[in-house]
MINUTI-956399 format. One record per residue: residue in three letters; residue number from 1; x, y, z of N, C-alpha, C in turn. Coordinates in nm, 3 decimals. Example, Ala and Ser with C-alpha at 12.3 -4.5 7.8 and 13.67 -1.06 7.14 Angstrom:
REM MINUTI-956399
- rest;nr;n_u;n_v;n_w;ca_u;ca_v;ca_w;c_u;c_v;c_w
- ALA;1;1.319;-0.569;0.780;1.230;-0.450;0.780;1.320;-0.330;0.780;
- SER;2;1.285;-0.225;0.708;1.367;-0.106;0.714;1.290;0.003;0.787;
***
This chain:
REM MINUTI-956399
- rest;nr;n_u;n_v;n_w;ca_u;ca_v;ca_w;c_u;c_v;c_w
- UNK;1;3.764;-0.834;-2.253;3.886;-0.912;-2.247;3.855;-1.061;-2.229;
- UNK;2;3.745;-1.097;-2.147;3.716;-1.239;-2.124;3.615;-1.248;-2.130;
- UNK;3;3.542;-1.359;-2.187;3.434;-1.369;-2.259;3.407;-1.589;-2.279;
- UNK;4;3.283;-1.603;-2.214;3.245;-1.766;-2.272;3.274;-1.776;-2.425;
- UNK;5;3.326;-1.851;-2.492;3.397;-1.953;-2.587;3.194;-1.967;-2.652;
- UNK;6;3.185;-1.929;-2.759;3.069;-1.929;-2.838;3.081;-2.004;-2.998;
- UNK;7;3.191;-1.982;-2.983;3.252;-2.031;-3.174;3.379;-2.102;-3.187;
- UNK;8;3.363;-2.181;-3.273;3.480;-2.259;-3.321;3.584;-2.224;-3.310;
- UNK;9;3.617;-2.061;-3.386;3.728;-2.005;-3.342;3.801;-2.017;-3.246;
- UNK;10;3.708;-1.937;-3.138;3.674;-1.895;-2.983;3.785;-2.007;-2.952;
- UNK;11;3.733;-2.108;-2.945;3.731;-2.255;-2.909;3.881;-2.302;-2.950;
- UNK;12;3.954;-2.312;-3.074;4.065;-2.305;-3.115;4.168;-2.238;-3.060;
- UNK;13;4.133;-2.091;-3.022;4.201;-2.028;-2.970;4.257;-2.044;-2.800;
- UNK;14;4.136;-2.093;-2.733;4.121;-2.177;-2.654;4.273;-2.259;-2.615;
- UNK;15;4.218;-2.357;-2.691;4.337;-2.481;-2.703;4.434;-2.472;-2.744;
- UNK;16;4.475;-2.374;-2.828;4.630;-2.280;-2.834;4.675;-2.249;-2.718;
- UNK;17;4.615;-2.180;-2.652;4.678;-2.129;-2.522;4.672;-2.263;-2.441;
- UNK;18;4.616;-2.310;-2.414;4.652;-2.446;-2.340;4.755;-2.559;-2.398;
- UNK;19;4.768;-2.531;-2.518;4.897;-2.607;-2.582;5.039;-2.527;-2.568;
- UNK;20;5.033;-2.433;-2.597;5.132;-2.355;-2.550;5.166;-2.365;-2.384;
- UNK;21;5.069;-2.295;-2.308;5.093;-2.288;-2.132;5.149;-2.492;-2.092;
- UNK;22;5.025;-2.576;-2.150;5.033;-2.703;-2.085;5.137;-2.801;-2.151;
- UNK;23;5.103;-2.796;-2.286;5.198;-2.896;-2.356;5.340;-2.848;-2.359;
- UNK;24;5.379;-2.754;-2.430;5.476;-2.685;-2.458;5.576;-2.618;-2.360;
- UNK;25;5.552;-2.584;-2.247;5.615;-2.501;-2.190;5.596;-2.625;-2.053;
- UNK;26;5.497;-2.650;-1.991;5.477;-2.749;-1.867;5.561;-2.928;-1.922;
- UNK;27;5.504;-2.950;-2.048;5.559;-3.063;-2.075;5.402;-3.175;-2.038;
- UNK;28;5.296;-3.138;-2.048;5.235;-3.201;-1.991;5.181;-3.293;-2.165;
- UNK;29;5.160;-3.437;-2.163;5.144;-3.478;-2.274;4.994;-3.446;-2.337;
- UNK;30;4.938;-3.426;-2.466;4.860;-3.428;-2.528;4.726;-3.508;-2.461;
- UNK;31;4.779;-3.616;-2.477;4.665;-3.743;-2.400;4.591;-3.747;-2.269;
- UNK;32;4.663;-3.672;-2.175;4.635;-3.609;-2.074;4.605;-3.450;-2.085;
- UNK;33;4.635;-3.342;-2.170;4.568;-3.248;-2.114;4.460;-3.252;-2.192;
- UNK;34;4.434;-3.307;-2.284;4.267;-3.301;-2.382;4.213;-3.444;-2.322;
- UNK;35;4.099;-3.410;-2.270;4.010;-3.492;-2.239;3.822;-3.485;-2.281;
- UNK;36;3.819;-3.620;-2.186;3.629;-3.619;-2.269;3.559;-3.495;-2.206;
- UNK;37;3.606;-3.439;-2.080;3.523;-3.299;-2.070;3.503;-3.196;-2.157;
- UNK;38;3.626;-3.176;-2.257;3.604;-3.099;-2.333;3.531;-3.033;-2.433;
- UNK;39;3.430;-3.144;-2.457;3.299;-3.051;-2.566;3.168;-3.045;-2.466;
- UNK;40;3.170;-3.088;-2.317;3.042;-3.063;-2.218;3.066;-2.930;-2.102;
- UNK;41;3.211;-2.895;-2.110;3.277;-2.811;-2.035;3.251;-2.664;-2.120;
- UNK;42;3.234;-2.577;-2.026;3.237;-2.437;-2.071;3.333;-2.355;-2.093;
- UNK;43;3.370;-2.344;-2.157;3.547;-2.246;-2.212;3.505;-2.062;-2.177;
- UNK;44;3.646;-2.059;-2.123;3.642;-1.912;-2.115;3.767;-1.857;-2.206;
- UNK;45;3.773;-1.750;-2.274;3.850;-1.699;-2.318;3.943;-1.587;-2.297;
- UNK;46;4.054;-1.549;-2.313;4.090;-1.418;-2.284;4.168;-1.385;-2.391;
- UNK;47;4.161;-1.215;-2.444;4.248;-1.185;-2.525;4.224;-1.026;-2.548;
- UNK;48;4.347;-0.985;-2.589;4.398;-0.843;-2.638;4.433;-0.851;-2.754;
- UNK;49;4.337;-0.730;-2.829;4.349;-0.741;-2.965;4.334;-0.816;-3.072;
- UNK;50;4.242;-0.944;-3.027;4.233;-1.051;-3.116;4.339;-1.161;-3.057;
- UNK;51;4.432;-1.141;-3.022;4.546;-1.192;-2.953;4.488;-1.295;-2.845;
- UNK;52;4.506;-1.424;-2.800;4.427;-1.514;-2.749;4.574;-1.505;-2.598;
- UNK;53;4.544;-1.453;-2.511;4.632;-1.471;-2.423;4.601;-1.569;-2.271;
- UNK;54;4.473;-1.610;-2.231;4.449;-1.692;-2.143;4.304;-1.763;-2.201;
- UNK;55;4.289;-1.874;-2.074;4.173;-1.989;-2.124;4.174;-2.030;-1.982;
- UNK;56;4.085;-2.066;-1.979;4.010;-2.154;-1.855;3.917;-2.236;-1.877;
- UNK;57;3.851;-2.327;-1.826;3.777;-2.397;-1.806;3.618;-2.423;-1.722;
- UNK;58;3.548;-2.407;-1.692;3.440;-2.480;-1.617;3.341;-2.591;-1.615;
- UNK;59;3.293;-2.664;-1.502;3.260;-2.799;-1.528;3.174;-2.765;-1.406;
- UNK;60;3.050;-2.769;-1.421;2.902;-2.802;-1.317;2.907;-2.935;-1.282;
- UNK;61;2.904;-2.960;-1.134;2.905;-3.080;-1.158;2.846;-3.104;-0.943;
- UNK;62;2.705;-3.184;-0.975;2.611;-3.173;-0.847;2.631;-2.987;-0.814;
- UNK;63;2.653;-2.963;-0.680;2.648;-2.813;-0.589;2.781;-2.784;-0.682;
- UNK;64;2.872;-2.811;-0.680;3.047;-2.777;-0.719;3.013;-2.720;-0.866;
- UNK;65;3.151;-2.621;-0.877;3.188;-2.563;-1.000;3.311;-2.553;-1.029;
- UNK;66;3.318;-2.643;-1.078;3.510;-2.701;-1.064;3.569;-2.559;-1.198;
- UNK;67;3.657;-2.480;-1.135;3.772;-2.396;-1.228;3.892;-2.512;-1.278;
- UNK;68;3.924;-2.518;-1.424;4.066;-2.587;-1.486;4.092;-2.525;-1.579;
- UNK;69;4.217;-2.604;-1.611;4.291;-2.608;-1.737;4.312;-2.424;-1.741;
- UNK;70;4.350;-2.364;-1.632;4.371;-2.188;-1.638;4.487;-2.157;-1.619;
- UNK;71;4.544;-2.103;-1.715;4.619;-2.085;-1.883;4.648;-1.960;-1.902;
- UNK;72;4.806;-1.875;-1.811;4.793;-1.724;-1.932;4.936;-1.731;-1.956;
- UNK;73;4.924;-1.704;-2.110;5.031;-1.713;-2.145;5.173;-1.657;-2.096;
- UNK;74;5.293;-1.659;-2.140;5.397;-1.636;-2.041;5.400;-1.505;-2.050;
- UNK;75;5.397;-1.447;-2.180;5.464;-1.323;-2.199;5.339;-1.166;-2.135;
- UNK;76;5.246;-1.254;-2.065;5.148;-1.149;-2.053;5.109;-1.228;-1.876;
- UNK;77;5.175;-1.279;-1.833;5.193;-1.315;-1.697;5.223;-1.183;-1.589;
- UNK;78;5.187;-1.185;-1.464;5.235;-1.091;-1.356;5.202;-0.966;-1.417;
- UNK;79;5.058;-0.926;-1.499;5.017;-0.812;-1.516;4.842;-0.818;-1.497;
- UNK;80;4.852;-0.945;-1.392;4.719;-0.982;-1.338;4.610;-1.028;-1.416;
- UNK;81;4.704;-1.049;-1.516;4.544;-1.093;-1.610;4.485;-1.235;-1.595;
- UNK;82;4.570;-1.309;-1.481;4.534;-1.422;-1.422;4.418;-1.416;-1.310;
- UNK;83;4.473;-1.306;-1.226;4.349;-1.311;-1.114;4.195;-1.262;-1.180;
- UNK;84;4.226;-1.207;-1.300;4.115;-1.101;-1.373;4.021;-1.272;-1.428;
- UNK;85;4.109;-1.345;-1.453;4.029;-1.459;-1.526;3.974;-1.533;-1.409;
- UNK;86;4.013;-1.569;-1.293;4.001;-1.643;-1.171;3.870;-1.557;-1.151;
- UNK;87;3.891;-1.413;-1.142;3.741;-1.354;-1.102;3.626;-1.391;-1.191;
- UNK;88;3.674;-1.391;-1.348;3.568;-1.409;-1.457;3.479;-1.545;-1.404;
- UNK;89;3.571;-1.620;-1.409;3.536;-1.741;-1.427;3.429;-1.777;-1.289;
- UNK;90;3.469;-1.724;-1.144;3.377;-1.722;-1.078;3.301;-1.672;-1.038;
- UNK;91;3.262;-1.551;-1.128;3.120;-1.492;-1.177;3.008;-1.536;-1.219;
- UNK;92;3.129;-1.613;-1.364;3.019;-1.689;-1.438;2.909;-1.795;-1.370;
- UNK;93;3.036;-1.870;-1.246;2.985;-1.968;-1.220;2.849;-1.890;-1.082;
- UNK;94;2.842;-1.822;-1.055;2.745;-1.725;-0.967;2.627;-1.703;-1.007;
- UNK;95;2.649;-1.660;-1.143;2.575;-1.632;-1.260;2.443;-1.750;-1.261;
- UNK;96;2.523;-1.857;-1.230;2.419;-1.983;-1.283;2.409;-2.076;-1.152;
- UNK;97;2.426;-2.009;-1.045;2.351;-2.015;-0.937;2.453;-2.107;-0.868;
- UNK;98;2.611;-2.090;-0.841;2.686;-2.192;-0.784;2.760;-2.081;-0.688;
- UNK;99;2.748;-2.168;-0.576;2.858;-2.104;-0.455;2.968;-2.169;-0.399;
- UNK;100;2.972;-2.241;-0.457;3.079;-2.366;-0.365;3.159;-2.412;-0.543;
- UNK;101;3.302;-2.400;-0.520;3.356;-2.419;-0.614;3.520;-2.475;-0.563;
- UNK;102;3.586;-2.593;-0.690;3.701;-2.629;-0.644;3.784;-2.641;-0.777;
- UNK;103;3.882;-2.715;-0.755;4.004;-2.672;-0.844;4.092;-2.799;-0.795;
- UNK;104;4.164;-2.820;-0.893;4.334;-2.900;-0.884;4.439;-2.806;-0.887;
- UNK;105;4.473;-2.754;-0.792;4.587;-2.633;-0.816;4.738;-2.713;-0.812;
- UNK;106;4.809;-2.623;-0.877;4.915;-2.669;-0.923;4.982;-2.599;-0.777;
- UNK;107;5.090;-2.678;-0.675;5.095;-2.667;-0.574;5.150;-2.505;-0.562;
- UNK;108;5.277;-2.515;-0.673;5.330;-2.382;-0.600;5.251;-2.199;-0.644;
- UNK;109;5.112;-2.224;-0.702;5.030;-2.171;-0.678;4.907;-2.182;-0.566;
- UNK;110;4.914;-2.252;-0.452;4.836;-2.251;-0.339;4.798;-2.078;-0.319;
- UNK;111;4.918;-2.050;-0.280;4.876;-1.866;-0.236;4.765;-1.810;-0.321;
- UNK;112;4.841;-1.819;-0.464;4.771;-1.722;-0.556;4.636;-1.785;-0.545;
- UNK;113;4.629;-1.867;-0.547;4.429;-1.925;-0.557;4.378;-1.845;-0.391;
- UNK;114;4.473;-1.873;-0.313;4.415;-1.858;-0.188;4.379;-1.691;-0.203;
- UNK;115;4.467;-1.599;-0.261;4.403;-1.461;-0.235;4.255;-1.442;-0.259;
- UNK;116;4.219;-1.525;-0.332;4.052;-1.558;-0.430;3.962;-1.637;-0.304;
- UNK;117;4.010;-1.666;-0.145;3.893;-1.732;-0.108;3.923;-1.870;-0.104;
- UNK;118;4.007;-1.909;-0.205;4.066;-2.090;-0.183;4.121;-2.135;-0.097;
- UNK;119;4.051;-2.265;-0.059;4.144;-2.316;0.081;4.202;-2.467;0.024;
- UNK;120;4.338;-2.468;0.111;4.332;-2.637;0.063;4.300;-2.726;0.164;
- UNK;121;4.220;-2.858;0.048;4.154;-2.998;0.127;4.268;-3.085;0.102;
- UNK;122;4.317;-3.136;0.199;4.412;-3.287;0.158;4.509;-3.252;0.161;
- UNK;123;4.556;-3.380;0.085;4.720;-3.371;0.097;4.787;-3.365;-0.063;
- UNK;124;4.901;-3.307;-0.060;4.961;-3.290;-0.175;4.934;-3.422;-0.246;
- UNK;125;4.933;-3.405;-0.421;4.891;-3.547;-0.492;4.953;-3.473;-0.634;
- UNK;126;4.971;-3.585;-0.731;5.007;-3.556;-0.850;4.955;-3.579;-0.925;
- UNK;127;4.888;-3.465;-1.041;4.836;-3.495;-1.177;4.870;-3.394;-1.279;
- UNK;128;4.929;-3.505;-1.392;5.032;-3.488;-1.498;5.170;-3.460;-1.438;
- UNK;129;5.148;-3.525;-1.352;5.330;-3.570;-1.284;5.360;-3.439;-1.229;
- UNK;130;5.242;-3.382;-1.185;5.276;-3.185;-1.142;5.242;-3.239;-0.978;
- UNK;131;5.266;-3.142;-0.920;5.212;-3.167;-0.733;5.059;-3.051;-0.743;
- UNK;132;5.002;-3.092;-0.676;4.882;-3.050;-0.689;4.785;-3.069;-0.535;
- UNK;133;4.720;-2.934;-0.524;4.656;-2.930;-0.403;4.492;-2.911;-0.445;
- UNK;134;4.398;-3.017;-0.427;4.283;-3.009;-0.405;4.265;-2.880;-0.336;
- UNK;135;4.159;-2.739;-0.406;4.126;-2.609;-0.339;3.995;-2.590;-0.347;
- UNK;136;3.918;-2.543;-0.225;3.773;-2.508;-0.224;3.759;-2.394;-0.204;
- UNK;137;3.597;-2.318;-0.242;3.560;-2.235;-0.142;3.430;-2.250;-0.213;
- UNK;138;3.359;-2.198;-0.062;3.227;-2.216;0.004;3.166;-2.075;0.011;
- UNK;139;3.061;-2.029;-0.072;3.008;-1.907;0.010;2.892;-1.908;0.059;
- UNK;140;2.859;-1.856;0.170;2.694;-1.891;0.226;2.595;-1.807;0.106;
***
């Protein structure tokens, strides 16, 4: 079902679902959700049947393994295939030797990150005009 982004396709499909979840439905503009991380960043994919239904992001960066841009589409929402990607994604990042990982969570998801181990740092802040809570976690 989820799988690292290897091909162009992959990759397209990708940014569908983030145009759909971010542009389209959030309102968030073009210019802001595609950025220069995007061809050094590691894409994750998700899908049923060929069907591209979530995307995520990862970015190494010093000890940290920043999770973004995580994306499931509406109509396949609240059948967990969100927490299934939240786990993928911080596998992967395990995988390649990272324990300490953070995020820009979109505020009125605090909980849902938090069932995963996320805590929040700071204070509420806005990016792409969304409220957003800086989230960590640390594993020894």
């Amino acid at each position: 079902m989820f799988r690292i982004v290897k091909t162009l396709d992959e990759l397209m499909k990708v940014f569908i679902v983030r145009g759909i979840v971010f542009i389209d439905e959030q309102e968030v503009p073009y210019s802001i959700e595609m950025d220069e991380h995007e061809y050094s960043a590691l894409h994750i994919l998700g899908e049923i049947e060929n069907e591209p239904i979530a995307a995520g992001r990862l970015r190494f960066m010093n000890d940290w393994a920043k999770l973004e841009r995580i994306a499931v589409r509406k109509e396949y929402r609240n059948r967990g295939y969100g927490h299934q990607l939240v786990d993928y994604m911080l596998s992967v990042a395990r995988t390649r030797g990272y324990h300490k990982f953070r995020m820009h969570a979109q505020a009125h998801l605090r909980d849902y990150y938090g069932k995963h181990g996320f805590k929040v740092v700071g204070d509420l802040f806005k990016e792409a005009d969304i409220d957003h809570y800086l989230m960590v976690m640390e594993e020894n």
